[in-house]
C-alpha positions in Angstrom: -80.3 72.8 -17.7 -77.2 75.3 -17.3 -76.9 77.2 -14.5 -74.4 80.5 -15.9 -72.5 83.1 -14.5 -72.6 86.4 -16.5 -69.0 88.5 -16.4 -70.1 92.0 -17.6 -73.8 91.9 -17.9 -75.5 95.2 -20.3 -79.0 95.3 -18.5 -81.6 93.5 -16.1 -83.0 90.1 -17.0 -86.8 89.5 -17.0 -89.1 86.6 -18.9 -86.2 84.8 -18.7 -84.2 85.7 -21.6 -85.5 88.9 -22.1 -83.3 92.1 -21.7 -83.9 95.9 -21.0 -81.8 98.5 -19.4 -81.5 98.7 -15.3 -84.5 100.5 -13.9 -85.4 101.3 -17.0 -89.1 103.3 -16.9 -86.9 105.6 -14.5 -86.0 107.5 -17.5 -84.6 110.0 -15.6 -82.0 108.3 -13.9 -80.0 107.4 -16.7 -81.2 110.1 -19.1 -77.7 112.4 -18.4 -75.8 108.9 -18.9 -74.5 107.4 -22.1 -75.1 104.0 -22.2 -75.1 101.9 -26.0 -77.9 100.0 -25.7 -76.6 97.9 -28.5 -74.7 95.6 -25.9 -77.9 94.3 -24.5 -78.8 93.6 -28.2 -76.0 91.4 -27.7 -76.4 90.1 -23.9 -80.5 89.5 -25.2 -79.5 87.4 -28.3 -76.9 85.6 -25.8 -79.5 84.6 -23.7 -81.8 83.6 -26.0 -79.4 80.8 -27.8 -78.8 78.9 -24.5 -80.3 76.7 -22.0 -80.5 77.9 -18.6 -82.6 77.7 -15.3 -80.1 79.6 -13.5 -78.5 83.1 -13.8 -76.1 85.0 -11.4 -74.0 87.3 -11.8 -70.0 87.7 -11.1 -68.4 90.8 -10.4 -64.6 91.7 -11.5 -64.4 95.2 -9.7 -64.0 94.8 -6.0 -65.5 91.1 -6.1 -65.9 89.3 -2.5 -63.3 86.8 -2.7 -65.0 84.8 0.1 -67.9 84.2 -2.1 -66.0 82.2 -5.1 -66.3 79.5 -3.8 -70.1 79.3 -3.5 -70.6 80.8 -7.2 -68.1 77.5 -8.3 -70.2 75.5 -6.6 -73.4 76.9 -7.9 -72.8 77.8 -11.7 -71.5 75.9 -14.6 -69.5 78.3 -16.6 -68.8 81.8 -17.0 -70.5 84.0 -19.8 -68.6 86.7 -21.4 -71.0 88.7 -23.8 -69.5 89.3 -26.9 -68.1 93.1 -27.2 -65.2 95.6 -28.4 -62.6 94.0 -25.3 -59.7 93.8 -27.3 -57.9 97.2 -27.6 -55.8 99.5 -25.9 -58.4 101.5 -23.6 -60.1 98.4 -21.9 -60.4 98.1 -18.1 -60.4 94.5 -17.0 -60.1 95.1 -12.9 -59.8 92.1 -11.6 -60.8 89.9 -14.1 -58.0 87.9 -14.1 -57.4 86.7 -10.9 -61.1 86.4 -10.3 -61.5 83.4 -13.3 -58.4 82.2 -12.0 -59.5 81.4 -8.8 -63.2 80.7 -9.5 -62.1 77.8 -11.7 -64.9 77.3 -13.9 -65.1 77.4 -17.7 -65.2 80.4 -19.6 -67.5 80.7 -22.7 -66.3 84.2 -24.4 -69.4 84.8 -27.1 -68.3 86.8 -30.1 -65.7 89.2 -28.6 -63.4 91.4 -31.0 -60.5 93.5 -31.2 -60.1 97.1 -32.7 -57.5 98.6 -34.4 -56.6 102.2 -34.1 -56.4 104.3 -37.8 -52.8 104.8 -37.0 -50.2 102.1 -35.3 -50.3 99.0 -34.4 -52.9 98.2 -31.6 -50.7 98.4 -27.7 -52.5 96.1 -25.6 -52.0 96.1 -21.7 -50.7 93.4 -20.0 -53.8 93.4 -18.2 -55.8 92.5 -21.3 -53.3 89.9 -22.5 -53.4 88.4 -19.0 -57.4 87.8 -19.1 -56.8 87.0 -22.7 -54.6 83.9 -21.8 -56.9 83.3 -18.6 -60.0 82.9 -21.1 -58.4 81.0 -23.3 -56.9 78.3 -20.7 -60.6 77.8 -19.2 -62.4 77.6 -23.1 -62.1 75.2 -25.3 -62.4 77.9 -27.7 -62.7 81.1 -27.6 -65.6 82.7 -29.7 -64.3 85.8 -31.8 -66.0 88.2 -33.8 -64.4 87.8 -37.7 -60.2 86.7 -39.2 -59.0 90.4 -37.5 -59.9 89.2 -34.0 -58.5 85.7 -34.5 -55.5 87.2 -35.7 -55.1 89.4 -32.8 -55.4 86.2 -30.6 -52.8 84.3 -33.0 -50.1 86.8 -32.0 -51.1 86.2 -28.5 -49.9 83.0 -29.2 -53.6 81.8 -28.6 -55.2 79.9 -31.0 -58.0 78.0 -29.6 -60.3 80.2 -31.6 -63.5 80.0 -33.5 -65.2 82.5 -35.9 -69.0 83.1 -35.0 -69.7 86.6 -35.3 -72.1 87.6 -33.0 -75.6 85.8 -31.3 -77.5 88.3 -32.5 -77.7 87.3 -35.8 -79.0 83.8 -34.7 -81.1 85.8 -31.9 -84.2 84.3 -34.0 -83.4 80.4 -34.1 -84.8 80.1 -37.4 -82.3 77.7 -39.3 -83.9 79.0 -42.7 -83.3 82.6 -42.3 -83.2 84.1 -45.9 -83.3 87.2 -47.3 -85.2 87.4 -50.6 -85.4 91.5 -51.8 -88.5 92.4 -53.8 -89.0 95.5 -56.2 -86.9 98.4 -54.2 -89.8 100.8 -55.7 -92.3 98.5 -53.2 -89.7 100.1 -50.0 -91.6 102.6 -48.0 -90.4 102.0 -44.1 -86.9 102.5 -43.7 -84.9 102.1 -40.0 -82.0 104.6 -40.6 -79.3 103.4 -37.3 -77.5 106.4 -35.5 -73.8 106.6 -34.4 -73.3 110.6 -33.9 -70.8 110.2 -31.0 -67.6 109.3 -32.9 -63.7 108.9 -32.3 -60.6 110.4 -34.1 -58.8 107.6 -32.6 -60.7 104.6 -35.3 -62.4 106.9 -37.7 -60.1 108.4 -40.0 -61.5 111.8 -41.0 -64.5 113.0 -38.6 -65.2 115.7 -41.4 -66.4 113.4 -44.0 -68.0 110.8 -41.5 -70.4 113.5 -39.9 -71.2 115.4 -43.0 -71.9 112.0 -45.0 -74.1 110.6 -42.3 -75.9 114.0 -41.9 -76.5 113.6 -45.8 -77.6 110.4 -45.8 -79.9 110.5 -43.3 -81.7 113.7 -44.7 -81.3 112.0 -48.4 -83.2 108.4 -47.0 -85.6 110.8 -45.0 -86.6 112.9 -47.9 -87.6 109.8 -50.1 -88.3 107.0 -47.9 -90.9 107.1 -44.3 -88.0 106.8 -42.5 -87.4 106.4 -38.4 -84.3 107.4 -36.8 -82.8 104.9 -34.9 -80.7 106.4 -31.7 -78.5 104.0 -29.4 -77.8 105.7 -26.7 -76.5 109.4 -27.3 -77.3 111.5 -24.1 -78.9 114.2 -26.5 -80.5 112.2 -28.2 -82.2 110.1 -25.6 -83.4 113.6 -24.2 -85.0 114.3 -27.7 -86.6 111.3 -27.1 -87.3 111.1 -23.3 -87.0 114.2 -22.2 -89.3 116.9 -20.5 -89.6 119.8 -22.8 -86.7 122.0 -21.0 -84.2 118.7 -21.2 -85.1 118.1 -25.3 -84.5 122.4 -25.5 -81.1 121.4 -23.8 -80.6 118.4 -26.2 -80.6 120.8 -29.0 -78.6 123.5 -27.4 -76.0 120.9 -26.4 -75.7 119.4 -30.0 -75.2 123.3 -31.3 -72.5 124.0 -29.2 -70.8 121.2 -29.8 -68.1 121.9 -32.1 -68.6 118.7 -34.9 -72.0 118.6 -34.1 -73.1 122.1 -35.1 -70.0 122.1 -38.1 -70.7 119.0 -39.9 -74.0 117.6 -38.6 -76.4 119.3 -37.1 -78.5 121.8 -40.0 -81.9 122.8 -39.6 -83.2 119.5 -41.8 -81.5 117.6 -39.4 -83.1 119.3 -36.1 -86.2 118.6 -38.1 -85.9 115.4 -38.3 -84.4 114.9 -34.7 -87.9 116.5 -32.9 -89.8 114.5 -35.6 -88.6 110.8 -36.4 -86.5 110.0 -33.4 -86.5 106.7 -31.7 -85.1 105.1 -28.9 -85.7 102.6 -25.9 -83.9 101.2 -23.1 -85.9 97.8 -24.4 -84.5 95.4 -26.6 -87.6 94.1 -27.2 -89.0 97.4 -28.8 -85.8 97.4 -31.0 -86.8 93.7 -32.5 -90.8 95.2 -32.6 -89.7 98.4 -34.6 -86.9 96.6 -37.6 -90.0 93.9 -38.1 -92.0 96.9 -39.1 -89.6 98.2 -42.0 -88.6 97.1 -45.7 -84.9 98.1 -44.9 -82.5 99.2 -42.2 -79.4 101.2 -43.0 -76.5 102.9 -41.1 -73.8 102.8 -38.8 -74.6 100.9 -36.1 -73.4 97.5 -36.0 -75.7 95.9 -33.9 -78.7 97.6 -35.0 -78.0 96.4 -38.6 -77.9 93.1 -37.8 -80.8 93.2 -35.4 -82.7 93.8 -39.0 -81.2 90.9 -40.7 -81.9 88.8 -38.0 -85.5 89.0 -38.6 -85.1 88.8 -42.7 -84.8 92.7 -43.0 -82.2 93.6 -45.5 -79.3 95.9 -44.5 -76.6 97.3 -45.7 -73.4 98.4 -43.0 -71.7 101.5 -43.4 -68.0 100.7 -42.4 -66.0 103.4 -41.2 -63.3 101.4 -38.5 -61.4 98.0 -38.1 -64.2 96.9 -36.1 -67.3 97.2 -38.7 -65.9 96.2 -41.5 -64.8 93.3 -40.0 -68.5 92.7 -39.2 -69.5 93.0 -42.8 -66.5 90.4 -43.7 -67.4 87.8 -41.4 -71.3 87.3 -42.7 -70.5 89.1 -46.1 -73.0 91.8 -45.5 -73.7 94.5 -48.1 -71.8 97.4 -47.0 -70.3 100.7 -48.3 -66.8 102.1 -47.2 -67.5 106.0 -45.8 -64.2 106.6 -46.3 -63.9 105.3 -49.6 -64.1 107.3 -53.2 -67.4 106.5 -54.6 -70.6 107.8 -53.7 -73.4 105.6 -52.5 -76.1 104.9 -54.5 -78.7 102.9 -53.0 -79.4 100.8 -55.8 -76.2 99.8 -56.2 -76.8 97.7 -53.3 -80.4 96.2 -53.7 -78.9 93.4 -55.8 -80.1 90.1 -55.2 -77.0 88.2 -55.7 -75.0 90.7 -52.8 -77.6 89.1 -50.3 -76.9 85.9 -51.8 -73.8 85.5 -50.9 -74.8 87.0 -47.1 -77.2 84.5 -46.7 -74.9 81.6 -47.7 -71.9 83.4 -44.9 -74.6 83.4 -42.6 -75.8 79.7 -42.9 -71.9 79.1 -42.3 -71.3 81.2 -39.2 -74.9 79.7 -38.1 -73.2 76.0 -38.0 -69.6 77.6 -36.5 -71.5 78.8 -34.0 -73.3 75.7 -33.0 -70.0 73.6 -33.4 -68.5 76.4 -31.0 -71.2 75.7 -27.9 -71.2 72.2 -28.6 -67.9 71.8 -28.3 -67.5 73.8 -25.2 -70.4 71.8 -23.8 -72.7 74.4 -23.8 -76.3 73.3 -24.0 -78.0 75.3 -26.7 -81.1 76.0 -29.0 -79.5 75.8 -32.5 -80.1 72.8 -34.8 -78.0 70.4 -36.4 -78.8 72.5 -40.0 -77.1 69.4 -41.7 -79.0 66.6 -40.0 -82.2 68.6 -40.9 -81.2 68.9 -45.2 -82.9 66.8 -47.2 -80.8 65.8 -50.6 -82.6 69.1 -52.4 -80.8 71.2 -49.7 -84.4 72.1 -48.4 -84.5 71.9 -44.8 -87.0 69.0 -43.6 -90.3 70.0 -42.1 -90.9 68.3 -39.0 
């Protein structure tokens, strides 16, 4: 068993491999904090591909130097959850010099890069630096989709490897498939939240509030739909709150200036006292998608929290960084920026989940080949020792 050092964890540990956020039935404490509980989505599904009896973790902002040397001698490599590092507002601290002097090997786990709507992405020479650093203590580096890989490339780094992101795999079920059935059969639809948005990679903040204001009241109106929040402060107070804090949630959101011009109606702050959810626990994520017939919207991670557990979903892509998500596994996924409108049926074609399925059997074996090769021991199967001539998987 491994014994692994976690660079930027996204929540406490407990069961094992389970993740929630810090402290997290002290609701209060982070309740006035924004925090997307999407990366422990990621750090959870991380944990839960790899073998371990030992977990510590290393700290790149004001780290105790004197204590490298025990952490070399006590872990085997370095995790790097996979997240949004790669673009021009990232703060790596130390980083750097830290994995320089610790030594060890460097497992990055599906990280990406992000391209702003307009010019060419500047990154510091701090981020190249830990770029290069990662890549001279992995034997590959594990990168989101092409757009990250080609970001490395012109890095000069090409010790790369496509595998998405764990949490697709976050299952281990080598015959994940997703089969649709009559769309008139849907009743429970997960609708995923991004409110909080940036000029800086969406392109036109009018037509991505107002369309996901009219899509959510549009799936509400004719599906049992839940409203699934990631982290928003005003929306975990809707959730959370006391009764003077969810008053102030609403206040907030109405003097907000997108909020209250493009977004916020009185359907929506309906819908927002009514179907809201949100947790600090992965877990209850994985509990709630089980529970619907489809899960739809713009978060990226809550998407494919769904289609990890056979729930169809479709992405809607509105930067660099989601469509590059629906790319890499070929998910179903509409362009909010694009010209057409969306029409739901458009997208509950078998053959479009077809060809994610196939994608995802691929990135499923990339991924494997990826720890394998930088000697990480791991839960996923050898899919091809396990096919049988009829491309079945074998039973054991």
């Amino acid at each position: 068993m491994a014994r692994l050092l976690v660079m930027i964890p996204s929540g406490e540990i407990y069961d094992h491999d389970s993740v929630r956020w810090y402290q997290y039935q002290n609701v209060q404490r982070s309740i006035d904090r924004y925090h997307n509980i999407g990366d422990a989505f990621v750090f959870d599904s991380s944990l839960k591909l790899l073998n371990f009896d030992k977990i510590g973790v290393l700290e790149i902002n004001n780290p105790d130097w004197a204590d490298l040397d025990r952490l070399r001698e006590e872990h085997d490599y370095v995790l790097l959850r996979g997240s949004n590092y790669i673009h021009g507002e990232m703060e790596w601290h130390d980083t750097a010099a830290v994995l320089k002097k610790l030594g060890l090997p460097v497992l990055a786990f599906g990280i990406g890069a992000q391209a702003p709507v307009k010019g060419r992405m500047e990154l510091s020479e701090s981020t190249r630096e830990v770029l290069r650093v990662i890549a001279d203590h992995s034997t590959s580096i594990g990168v989101r989709g092409a757009f990250s890989a080609e970001v490395l490339a012109d890095l000069g780094i090409d010790n790369v490897r496509i595998v998405g992101c764990p949490t697709a795999f976050r299952r281990l079920d080598p015959e994940m498939n997703i089969k649709l059935g009559p769309l008139a059969d849907i009743a429970k639809v997960g609708v995923t939240l991004r409110r909080e948005v940036s000029p800086t990679y969406a392109q036109n903040i009018e037509r991505y509030l107002t369309f996901h204001r009219d899509l959510v009241k549009s799936l509400a109106g004719r599906f049992d739909a839940v409203l699934m929040a990631q982290g928003e402060v005003e929306e975990k107070k809707l959730v959370f709150g006391t009764e003077a804090q969810k008053e102030e949630a609403i206040a907030s959101l109405r003097a907000n200036g997108w909020a209250s011009k493009w977004y916020l109606d009185d359907e929506i702050e309906r819908l927002y006292r009514e179907r809201l959810f949100y947790s600090d626990v992965v877990a209850d994520y994985e509990t709630l998608v089980r529970q619907q017939d489809l899960v739809l919207g713009y978060r990226l991670h809550g998407n494919l929290m769904a289609l990890a557990n056979g729930v169809p979903s479709i992405y809607f892509t509105y930067d660099s960084r989601t469509a590059e998500f629906a790319e890499t596994y070929r998910i179903p996924s509409y362009d909010v920026f694009g010209n057409s409108a969306f029409v739901l049926e458009d997208y509950w074609e078998q053959w479009r989940f077809d060809a994610f399925n196939a994608a995802w059997r691929n990135v499923y074996d990339e991924t494997r080949k990826f720890l394998i090769e930088n000697k990480v021991d791991n839960k996923l199967i050898d899919r091809a020792a396990q096919t049988t001539d009829t491309g079945m998987l074998k039973v054991a």
